[in-house]
MMTF fields as JSON, N, C-alpha, C and O atoms, coordinates in Angstrom:
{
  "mmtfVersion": "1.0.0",
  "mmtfProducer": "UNKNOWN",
  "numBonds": 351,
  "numAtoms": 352,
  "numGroups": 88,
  "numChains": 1,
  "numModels": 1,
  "chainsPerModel": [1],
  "groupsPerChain": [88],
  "chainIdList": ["A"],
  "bondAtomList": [4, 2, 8, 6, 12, 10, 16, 14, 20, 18, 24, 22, 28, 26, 32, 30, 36, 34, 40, 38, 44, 42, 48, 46, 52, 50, 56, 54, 60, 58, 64, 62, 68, 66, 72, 70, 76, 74, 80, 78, 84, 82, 88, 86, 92, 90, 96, 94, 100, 98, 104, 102, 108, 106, 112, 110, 116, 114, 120, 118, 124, 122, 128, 126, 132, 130, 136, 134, 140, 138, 144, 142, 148, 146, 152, 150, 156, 154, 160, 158, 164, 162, 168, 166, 172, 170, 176, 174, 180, 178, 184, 182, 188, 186, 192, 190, 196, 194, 200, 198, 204, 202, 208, 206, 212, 210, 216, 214, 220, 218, 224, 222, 228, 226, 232, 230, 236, 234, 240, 238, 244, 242, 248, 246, 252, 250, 256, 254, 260, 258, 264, 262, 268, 266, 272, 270, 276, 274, 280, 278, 284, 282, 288, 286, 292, 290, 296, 294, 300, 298, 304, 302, 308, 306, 312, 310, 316, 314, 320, 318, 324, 322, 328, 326, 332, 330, 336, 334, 340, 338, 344, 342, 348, 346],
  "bondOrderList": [1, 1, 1, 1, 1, 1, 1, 1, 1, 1, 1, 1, 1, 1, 1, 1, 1, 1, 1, 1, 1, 1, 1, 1, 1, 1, 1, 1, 1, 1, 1, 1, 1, 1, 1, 1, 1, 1, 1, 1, 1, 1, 1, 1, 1, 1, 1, 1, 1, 1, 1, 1, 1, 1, 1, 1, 1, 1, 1, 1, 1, 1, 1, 1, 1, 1, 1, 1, 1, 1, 1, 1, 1, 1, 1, 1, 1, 1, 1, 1, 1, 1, 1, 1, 1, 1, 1],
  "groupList": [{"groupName": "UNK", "atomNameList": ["N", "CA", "C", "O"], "elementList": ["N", "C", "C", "O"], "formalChargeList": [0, 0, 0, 0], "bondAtomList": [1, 0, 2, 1, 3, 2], "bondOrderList": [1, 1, 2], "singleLetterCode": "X", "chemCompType": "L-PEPTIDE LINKING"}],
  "groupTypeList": [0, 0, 0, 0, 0, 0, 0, 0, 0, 0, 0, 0, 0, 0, 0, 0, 0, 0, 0, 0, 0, 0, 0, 0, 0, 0, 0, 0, 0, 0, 0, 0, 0, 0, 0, 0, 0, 0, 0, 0, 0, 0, 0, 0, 0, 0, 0, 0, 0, 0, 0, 0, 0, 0, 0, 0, 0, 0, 0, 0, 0, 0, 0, 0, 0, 0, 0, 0, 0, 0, 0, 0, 0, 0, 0, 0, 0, 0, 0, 0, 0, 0, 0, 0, 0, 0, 0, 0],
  "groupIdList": [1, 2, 3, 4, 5, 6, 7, 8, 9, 10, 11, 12, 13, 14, 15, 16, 17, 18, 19, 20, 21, 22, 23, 24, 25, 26, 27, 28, 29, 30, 31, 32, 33, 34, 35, 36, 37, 38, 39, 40, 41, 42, 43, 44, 45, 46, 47, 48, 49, 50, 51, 52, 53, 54, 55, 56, 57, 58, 59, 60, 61, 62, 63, 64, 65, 66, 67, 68, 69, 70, 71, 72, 73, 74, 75, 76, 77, 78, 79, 80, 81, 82, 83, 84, 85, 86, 87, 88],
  "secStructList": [7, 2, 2, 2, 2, 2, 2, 2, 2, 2, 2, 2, 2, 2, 2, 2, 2, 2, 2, 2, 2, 2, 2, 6, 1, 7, 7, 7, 7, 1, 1, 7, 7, 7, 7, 1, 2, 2, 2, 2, 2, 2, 2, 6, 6, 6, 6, 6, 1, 7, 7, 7, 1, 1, 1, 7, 7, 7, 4, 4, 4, 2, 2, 2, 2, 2, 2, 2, 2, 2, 2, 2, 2, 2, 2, 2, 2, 2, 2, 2, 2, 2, 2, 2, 2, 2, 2, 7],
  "xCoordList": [0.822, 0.0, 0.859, 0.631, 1.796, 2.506, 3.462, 4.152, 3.456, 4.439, 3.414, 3.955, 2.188, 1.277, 1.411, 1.725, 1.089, 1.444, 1.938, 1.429, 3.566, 5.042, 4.263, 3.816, 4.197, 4.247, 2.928, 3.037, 2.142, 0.966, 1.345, 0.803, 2.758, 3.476, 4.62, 5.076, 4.841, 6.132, 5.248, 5.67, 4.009, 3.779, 2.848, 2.569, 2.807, 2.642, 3.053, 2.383, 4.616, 5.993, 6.057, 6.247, 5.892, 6.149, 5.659, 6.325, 4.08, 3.201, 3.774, 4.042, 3.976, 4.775, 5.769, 5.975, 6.866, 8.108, 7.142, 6.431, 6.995, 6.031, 5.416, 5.564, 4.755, 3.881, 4.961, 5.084, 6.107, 6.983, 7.903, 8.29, 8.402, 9.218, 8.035, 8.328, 7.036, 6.153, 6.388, 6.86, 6.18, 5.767, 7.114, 7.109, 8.34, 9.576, 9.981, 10.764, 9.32, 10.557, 11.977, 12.608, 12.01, 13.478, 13.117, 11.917, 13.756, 13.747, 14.732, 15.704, 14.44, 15.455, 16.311, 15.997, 17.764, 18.505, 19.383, 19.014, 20.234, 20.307, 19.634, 19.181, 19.517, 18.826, 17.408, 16.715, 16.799, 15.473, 14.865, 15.586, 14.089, 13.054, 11.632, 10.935, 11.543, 9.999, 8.786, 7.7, 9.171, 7.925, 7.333, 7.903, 6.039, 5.662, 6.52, 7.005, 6.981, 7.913, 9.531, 10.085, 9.97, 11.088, 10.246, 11.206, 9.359, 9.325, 9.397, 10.049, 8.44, 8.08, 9.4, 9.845, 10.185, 11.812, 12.472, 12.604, 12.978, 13.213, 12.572, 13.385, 11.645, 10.465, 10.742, 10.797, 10.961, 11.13, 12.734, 12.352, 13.797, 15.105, 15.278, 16.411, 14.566, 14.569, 13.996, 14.729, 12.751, 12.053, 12.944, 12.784, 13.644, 14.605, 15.656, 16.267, 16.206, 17.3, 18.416, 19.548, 18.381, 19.084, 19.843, 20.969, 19.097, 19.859, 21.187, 22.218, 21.008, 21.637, 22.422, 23.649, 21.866, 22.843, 22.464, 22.926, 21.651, 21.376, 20.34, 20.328, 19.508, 18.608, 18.896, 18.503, 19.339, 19.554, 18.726, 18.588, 18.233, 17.474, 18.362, 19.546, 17.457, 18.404, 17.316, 16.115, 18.009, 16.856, 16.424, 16.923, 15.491, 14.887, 14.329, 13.791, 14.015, 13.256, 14.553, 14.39, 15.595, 16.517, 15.844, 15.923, 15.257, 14.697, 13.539, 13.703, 12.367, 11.274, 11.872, 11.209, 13.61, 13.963, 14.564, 14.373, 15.219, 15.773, 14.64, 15.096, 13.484, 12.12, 11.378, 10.746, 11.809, 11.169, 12.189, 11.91, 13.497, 14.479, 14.051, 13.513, 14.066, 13.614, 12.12, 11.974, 11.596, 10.108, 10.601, 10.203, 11.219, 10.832, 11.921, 11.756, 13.041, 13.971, 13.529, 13.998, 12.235, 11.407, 10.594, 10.497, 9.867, 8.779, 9.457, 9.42, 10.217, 10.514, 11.452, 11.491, 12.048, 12.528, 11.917, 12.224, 10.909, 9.335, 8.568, 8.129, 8.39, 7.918, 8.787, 8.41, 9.922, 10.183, 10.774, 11.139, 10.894, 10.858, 9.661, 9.764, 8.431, 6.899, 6.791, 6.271, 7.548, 7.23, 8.124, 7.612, 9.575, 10.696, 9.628, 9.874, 8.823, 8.573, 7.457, 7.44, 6.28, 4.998, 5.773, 5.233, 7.234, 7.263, 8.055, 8.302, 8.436, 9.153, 7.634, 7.548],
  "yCoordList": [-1.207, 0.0, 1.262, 2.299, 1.018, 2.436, 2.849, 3.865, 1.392, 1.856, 2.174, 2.658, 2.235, 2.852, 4.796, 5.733, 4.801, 6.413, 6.436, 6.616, 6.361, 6.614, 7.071, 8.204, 6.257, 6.103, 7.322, 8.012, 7.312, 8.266, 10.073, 11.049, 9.905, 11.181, 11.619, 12.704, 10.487, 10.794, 11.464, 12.426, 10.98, 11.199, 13.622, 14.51, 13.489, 14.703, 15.647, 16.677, 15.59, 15.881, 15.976, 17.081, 14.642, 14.975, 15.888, 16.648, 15.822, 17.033, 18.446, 19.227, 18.769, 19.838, 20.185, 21.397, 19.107, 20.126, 19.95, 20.954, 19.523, 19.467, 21.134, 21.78, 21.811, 22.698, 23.539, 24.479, 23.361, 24.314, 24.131, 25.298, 23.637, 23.901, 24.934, 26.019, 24.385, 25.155, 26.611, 27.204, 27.299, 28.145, 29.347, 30.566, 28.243, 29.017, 29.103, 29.946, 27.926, 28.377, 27.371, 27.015, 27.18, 25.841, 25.059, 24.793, 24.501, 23.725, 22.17, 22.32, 20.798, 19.443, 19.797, 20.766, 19.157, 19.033, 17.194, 16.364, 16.889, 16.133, 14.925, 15.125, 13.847, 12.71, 12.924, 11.934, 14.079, 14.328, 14.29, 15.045, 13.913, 13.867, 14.939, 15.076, 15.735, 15.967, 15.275, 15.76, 13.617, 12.803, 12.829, 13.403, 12.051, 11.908, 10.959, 11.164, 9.945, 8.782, 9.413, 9.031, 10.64, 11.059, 12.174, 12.708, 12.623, 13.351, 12.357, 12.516, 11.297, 10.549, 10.043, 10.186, 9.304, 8.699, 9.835, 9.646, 11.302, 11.946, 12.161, 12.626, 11.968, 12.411, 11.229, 11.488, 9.524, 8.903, 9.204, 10.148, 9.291, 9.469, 10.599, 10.741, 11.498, 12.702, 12.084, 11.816, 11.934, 11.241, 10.025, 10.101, 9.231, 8.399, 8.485, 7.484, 9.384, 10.527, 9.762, 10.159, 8.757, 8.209, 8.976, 8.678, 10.019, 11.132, 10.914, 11.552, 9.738, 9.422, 10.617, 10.636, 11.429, 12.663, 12.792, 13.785, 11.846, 11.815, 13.071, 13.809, 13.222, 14.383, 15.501, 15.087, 16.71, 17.803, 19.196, 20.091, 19.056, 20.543, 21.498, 21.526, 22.493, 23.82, 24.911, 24.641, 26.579, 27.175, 27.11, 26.453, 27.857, 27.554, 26.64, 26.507, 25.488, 24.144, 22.805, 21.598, 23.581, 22.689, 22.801, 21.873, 23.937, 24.259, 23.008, 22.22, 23.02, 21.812, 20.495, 19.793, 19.639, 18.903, 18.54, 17.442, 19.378, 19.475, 19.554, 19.298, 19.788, 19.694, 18.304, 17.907, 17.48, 16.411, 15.174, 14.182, 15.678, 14.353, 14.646, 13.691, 16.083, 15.878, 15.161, 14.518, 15.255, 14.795, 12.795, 11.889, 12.723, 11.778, 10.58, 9.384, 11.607, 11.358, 11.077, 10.064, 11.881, 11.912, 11.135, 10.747, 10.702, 9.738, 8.639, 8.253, 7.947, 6.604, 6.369, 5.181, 7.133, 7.086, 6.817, 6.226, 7.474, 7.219, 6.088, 5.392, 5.865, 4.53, 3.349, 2.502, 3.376, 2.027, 2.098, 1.055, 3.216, 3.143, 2.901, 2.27, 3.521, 2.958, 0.955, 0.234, 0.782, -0.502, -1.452, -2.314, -0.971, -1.295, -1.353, -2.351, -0.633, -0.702, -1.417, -2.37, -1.381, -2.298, -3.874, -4.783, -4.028, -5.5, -5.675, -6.851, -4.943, -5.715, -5.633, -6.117],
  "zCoordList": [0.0, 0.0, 0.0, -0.624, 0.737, 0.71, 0.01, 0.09, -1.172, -2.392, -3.11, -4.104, -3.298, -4.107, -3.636, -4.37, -2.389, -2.358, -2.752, -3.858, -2.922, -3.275, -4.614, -4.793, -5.301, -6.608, -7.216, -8.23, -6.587, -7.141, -7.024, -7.544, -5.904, -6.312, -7.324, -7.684, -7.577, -9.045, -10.054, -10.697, -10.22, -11.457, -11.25, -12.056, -9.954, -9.812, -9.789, -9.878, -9.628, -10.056, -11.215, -11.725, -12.104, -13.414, -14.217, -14.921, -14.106, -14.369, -14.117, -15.03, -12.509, -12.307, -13.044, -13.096, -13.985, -14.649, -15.87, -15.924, -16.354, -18.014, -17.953, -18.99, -16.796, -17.024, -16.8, -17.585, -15.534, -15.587, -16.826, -16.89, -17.643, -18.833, -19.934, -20.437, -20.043, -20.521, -20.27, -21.24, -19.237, -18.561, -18.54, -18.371, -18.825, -18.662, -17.621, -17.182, -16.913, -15.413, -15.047, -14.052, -16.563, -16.695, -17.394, -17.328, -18.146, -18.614, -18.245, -17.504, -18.764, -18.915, -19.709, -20.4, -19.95, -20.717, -20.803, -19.973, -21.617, -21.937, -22.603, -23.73, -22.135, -22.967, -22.989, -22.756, -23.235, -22.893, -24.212, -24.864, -24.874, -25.785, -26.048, -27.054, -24.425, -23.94, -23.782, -23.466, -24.126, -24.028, -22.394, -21.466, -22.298, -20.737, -20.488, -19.375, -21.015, -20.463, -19.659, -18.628, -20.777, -19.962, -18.875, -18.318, -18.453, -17.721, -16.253, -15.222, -16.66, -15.502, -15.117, -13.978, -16.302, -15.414, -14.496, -13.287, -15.262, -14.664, -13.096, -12.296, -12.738, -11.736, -10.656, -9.454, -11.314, -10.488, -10.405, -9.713, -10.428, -10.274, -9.741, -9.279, -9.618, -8.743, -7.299, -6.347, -7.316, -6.38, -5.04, -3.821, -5.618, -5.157, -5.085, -4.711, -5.316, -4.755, -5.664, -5.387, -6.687, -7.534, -8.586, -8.983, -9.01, -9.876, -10.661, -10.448, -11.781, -12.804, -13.296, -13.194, -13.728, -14.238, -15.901, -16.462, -16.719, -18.225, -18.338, -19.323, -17.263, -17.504, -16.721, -15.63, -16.505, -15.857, -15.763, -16.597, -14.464, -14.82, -14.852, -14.52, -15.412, -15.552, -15.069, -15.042, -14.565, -14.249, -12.786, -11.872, -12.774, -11.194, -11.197, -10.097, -12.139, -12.094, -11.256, -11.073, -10.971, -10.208, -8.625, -7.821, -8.37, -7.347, -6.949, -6.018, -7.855, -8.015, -7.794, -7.031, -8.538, -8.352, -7.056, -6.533, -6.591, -5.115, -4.066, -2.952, -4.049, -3.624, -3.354, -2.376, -5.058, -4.78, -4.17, -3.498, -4.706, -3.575, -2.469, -1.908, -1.6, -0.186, 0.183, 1.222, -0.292, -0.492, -0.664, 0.068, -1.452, -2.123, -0.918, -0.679, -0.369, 1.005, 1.913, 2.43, 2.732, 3.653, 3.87, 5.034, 3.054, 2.501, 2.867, 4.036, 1.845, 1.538, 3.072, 3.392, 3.85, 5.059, 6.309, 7.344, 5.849, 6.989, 6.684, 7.599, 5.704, 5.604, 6.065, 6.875, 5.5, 6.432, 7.798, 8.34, 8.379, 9.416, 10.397, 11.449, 9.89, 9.798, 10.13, 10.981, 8.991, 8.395, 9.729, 10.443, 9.766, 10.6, 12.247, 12.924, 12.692, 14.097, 13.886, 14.666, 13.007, 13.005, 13.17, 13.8, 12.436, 12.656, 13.868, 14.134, 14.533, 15.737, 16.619, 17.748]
}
């Protein structure tokens, strides 16, 4: 269940840079295409603090990315620590 949260926020993120590249408040660079598929990888690799390095924000949209590792830091930290005390 609580990898379903996880997961129902990447993709709200992703939305978020799609409207912000739009909008001009930064844009992706590198292996980026603009499809929804690279927004969403980007979104989960931000999210999981994994940050490959193939997609790079640029702009104040580094701001949004540094937003969602903490988010995405916080979360997945709390949960299994959540998870870690329900089982002892």
């Amino acid at each position: 269940m609580s990898l379903i949260a996880h997961v129902i926020g990447i993709p709200i993120f992703a939305a978020a840079y799609g409207i912000s590249t739009v909008s001009e408040f930064g844009y992706l660079e590198g292996s980026f295409s603009g499809s929804i598929a690279d927004y969403l990888y980007f979104s989960f690799a931000a999210f999981t603090t994994v940050g490959f390095g193939d997609i790079v924000p640029l702009g104040p949209l580094r701001l949004l990315a540094g937003m969602e590792a903490l988010t995405g830091f916080v979360l997945i930290t709390w949960t299994a620590s959540y998870l870690c005390i329900g089982m002892s």
